[in-house]
C-alpha positions in Angstrom: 0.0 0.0 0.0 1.3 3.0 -1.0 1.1 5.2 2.2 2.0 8.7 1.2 -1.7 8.5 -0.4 -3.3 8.2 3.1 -1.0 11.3 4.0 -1.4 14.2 1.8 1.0 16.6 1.7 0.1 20.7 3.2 -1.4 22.4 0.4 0.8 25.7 -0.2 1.2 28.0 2.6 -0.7 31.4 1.6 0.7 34.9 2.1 -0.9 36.8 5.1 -0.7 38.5 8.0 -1.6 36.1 10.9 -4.8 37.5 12.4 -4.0 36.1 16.1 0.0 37.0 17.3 0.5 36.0 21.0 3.1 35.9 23.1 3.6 33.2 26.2 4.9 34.3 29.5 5.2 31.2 31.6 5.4 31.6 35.5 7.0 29.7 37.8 5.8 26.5 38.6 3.1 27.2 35.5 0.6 24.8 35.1 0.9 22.7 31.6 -3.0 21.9 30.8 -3.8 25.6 31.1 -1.1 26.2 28.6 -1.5 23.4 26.5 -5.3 23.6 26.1 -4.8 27.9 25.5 -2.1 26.9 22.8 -3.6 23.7 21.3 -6.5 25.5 20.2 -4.4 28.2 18.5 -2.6 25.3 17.1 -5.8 24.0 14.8 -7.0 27.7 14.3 -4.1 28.5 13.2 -3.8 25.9 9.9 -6.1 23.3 7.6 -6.7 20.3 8.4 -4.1 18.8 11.1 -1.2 20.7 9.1 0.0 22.3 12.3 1.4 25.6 10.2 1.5 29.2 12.0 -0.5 30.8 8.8 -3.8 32.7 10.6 -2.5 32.4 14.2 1.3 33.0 15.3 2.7 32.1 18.9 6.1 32.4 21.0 7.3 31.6 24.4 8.9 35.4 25.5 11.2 35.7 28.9 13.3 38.0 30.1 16.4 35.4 29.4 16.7 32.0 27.4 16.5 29.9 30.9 14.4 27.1 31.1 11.2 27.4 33.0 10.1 24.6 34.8 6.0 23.7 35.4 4.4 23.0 38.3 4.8 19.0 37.3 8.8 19.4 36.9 8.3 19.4 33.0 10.8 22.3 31.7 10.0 24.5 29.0 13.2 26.7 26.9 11.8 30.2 26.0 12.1 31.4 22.6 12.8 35.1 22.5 14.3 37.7 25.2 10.7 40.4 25.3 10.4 41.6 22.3 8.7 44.9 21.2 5.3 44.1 23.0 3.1 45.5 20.0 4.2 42.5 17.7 1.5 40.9 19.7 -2.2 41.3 19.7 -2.2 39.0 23.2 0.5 38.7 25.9 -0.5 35.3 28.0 0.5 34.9 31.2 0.3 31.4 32.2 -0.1 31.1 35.8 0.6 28.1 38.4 0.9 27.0 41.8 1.1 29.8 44.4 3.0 31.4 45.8 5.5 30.2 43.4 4.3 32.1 40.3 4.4 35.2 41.6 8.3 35.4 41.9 8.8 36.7 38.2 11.7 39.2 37.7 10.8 43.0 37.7 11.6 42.8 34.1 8.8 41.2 33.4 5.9 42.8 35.4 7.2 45.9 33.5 6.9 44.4 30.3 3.2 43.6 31.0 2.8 46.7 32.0 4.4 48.7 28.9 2.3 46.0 26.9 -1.0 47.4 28.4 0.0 50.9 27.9 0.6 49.9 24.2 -3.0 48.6 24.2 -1.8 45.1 23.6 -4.1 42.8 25.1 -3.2 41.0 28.6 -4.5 37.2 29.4 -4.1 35.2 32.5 -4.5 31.5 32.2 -5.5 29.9 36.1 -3.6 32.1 38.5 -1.6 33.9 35.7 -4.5 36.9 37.1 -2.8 37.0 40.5 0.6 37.9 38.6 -1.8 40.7 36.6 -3.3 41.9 39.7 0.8 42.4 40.9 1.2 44.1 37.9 -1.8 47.0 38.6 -3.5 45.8 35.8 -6.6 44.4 37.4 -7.9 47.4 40.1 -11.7 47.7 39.8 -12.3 44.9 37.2 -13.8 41.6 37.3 -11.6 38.3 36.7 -12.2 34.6 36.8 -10.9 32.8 39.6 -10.6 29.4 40.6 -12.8 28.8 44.3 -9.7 27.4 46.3 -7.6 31.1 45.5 -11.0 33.3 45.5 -10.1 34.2 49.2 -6.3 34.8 48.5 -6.9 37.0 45.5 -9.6 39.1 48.1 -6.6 39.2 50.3 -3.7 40.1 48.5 -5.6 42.1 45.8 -8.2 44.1 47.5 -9.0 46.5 45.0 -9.3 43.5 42.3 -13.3 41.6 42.2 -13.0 37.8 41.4 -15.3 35.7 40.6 -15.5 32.2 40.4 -18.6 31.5 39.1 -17.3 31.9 35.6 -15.0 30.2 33.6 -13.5 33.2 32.1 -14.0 37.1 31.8 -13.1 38.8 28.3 -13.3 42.7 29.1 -11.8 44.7 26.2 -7.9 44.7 26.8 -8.1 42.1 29.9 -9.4 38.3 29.9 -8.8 35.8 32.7 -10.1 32.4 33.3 -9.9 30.1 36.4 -7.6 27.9 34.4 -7.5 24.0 33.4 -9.5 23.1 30.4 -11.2 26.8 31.1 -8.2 27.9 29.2 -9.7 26.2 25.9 -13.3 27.8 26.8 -11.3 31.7 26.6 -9.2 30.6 23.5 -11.8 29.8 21.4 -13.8 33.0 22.2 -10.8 35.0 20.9 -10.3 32.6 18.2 -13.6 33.6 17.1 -13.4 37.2 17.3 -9.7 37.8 15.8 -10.4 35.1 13.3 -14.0 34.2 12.5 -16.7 31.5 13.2 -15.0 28.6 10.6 -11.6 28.9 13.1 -13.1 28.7 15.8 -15.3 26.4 14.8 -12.6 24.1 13.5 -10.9 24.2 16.9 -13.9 23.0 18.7 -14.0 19.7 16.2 -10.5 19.0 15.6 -10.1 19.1 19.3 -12.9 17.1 20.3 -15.3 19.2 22.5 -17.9 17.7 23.7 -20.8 18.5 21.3 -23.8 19.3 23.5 -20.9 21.9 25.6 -19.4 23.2 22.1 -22.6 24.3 20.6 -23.6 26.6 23.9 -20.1 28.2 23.1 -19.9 28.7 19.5 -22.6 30.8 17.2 -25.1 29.2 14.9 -22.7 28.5 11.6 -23.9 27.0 8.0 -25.7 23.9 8.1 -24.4 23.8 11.6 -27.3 21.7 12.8 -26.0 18.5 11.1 -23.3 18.4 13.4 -26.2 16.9 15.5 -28.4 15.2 12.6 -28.2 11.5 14.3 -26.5 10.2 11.8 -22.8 9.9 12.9 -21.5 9.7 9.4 -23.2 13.0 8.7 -21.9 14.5 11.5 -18.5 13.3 10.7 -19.0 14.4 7.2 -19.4 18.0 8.5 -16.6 17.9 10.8 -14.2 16.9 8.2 -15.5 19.8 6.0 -15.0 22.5 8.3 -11.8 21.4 9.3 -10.6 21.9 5.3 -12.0 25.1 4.4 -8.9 26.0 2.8 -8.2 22.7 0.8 -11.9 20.9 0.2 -11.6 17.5 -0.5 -12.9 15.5 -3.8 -16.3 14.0 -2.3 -15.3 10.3 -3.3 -12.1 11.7 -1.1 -14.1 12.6 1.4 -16.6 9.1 1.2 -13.2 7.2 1.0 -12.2 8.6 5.2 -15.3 8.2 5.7 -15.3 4.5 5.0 -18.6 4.9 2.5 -19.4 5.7 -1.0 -19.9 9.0 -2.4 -23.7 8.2 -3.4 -24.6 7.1 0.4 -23.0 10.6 1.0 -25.1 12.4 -1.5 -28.1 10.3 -0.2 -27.2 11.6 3.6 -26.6 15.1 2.5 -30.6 15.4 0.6 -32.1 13.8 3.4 -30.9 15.9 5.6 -29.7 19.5 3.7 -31.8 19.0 1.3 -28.7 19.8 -1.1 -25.6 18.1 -2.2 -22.5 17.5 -0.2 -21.0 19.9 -2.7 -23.1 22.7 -2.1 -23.0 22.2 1.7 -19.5 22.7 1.6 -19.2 25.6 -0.9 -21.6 27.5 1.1 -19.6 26.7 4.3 -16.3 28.2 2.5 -18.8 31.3 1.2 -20.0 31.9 4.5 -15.8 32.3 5.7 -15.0 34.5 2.9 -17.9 36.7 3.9 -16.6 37.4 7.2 -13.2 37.5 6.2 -14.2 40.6 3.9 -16.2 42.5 6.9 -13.4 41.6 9.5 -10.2 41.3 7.4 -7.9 43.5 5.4 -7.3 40.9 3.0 -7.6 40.9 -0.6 -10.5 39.2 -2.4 -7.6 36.5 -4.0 -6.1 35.9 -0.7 -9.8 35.9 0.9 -10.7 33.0 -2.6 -7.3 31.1 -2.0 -8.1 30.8 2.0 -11.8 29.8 1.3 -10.4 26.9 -1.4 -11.6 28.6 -4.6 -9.3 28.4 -7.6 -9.1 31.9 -7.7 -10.4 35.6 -6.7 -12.9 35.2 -10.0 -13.8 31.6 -9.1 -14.9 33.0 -5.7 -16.4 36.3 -7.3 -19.0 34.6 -9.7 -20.1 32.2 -6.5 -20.2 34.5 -4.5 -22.4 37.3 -6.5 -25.2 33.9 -7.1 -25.1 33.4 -3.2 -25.5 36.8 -1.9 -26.6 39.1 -4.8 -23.5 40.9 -5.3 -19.8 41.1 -5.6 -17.3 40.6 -2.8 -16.1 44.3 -3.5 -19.3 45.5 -4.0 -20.1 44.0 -0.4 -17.2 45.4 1.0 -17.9 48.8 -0.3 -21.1 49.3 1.0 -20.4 48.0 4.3 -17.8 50.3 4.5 -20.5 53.1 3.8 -22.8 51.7 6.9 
């Protein structure tokens, strides 16, 4: 068997500006399923498929020094970069862990969080990472997510701060916290969806297995998003698979093949239920990207057709005037006018 066919290579890596740059500042003693759940769902948004590329979403682990770092479970992780200019991020993370531990950063790096704020970059702590925000000053008079077990520390340390913990997380303009754990993957994929659309975050829910009764209470109503939970688990894989190429749609006998059917029970599945082809189905899911892309993005109509999985910016052009009555630049015009 010739394996390389069950593999396929990346499809070519577009041109564009990632629309998600974080940094990572990991405290002492940082807990590594806060981090790895905050930067696993980065990781899907942030390519097709299970690619793993840093195309729509970039990351880096940022210190005051290359030293290891070591995690609350004695698992050491090598930073990448001494602090770089703070505004080559849109979020700086800080990844919080057992107490009092992670509180002892250098003053280096409560400055740095705090010339980060002042630069209107946006600040996140990860479980207790909002104890090292409240150090900073950067938490006075707002609300953040806190585990029960440190709600009465944070009271005491932190007077002027107002936890909560019956919330996983808090997203308040240039400040989100949550209580940290598998919380962490609830706040990513809220940001996911508002620096980079429905279909990424949307992808990150699937690829990393969510839960599908939780995941639909946290993500937005998208394109024939109610197959997801049709009854009909080949269906619902069908979908899955489709959101998770936008960028690189599969041939539908491809798609039957993974799927471990034939393409006509898949075009039986898809009428029954849609009412319309698998085809369509996924078209319209790869319209529906483009359309936010042009409202939300600065991207050009060929790099919005290339990211969707049209041929081209015309391919895309003449489906998307049939779907929604006009041009993409016509649509992007007038909402510019609104």
């Amino acid at each position: 068997m010739d394996h390389a066919s069950l593999f396929p290579a990346p499809p070519n890596m577009p041109h564009v500006m990632p629309d998600m740059r974080v940094g990572f500042i990991l405290s002492p003693r940082f807990t590594i399923l806060a981090f790895a759940s905050f930067i696993d769902g980065l990781r899907h948004a942030a390519d097709e498929a299970d690619f793993s590329r840093q195309i729509y979403c970039h990351w880096k682990i940022v210190a005051p020094a290359i030293t290891p770092i070591m995690s609350s479970c004695g698992v050491e992780v090598l930073p990448q970069e001494i602090f770089p200019d703070p505004r080559e991020f849109d979020y700086l993370v800080v990844v919080g862990g057992l107490l009092p531990s992670c509180l002892d950063h250098p003053h280096e790096t409560i400055q740095y969080l705090r010339r980060a704020h002042a630069s209107n970059v946006s600040i996140v702590g990860l479980c207790t990472g909002s104890f090292v925000m409240a150090k900073a000053g950067l938490l006075d008079g707002r609300q953040c997510a806190v585990d029960t077990g440190h709600l009465n520390q944070m009271k005491g340390m932190f007077p002027a701060v107002v936890p909560e913990s019956d919330r996983t997380h808090f997203i308040q303009n240039d400040i989100a916290t949550c209580r940290g754990g598998t919380t962490a993957l609830d706040l990513v994929i809220a940001l996911i969806e508002v620096r980079c659309g429905s279909a990424r975050a949307v992808k990150g829910v699937t690829a990393l297995h969510m839960d599908p009764i939780q995941a639909a209470h946290r993500m937005p109503p998208r394109p024939y998003g109610h197959l997801t939970a049709s009854g009909n688990h080949r269906l619902e894989q069908a979908v899955e698979l489709m959101e998770n190429h936008i960028a690189g749609p599969l041939r539908i006998s491809t798609l039957a093949r993974q799927l471990n059917t034939s393409a006509r029970e898949l075009n039986r599945l898809f009428s029954k239920h849609a009412g319309k082809s698998p085809t369509s189905v996924w078209r319209e899911m790869r319209l529906a990207h483009g359309h936010w892309l042009l409202v939300n993005s600065s991207r050009t109509v060929t790099q919005i057709a290339l990211e969707c999985g049209f041929a081209d910016g015309a391919h895309f052009s003449r489906w998307f005037r049939r779907t929604y009555s006009e041009t993409p630049r016509e649509f992007r015009e007038r909402r510019r006018q609104v």
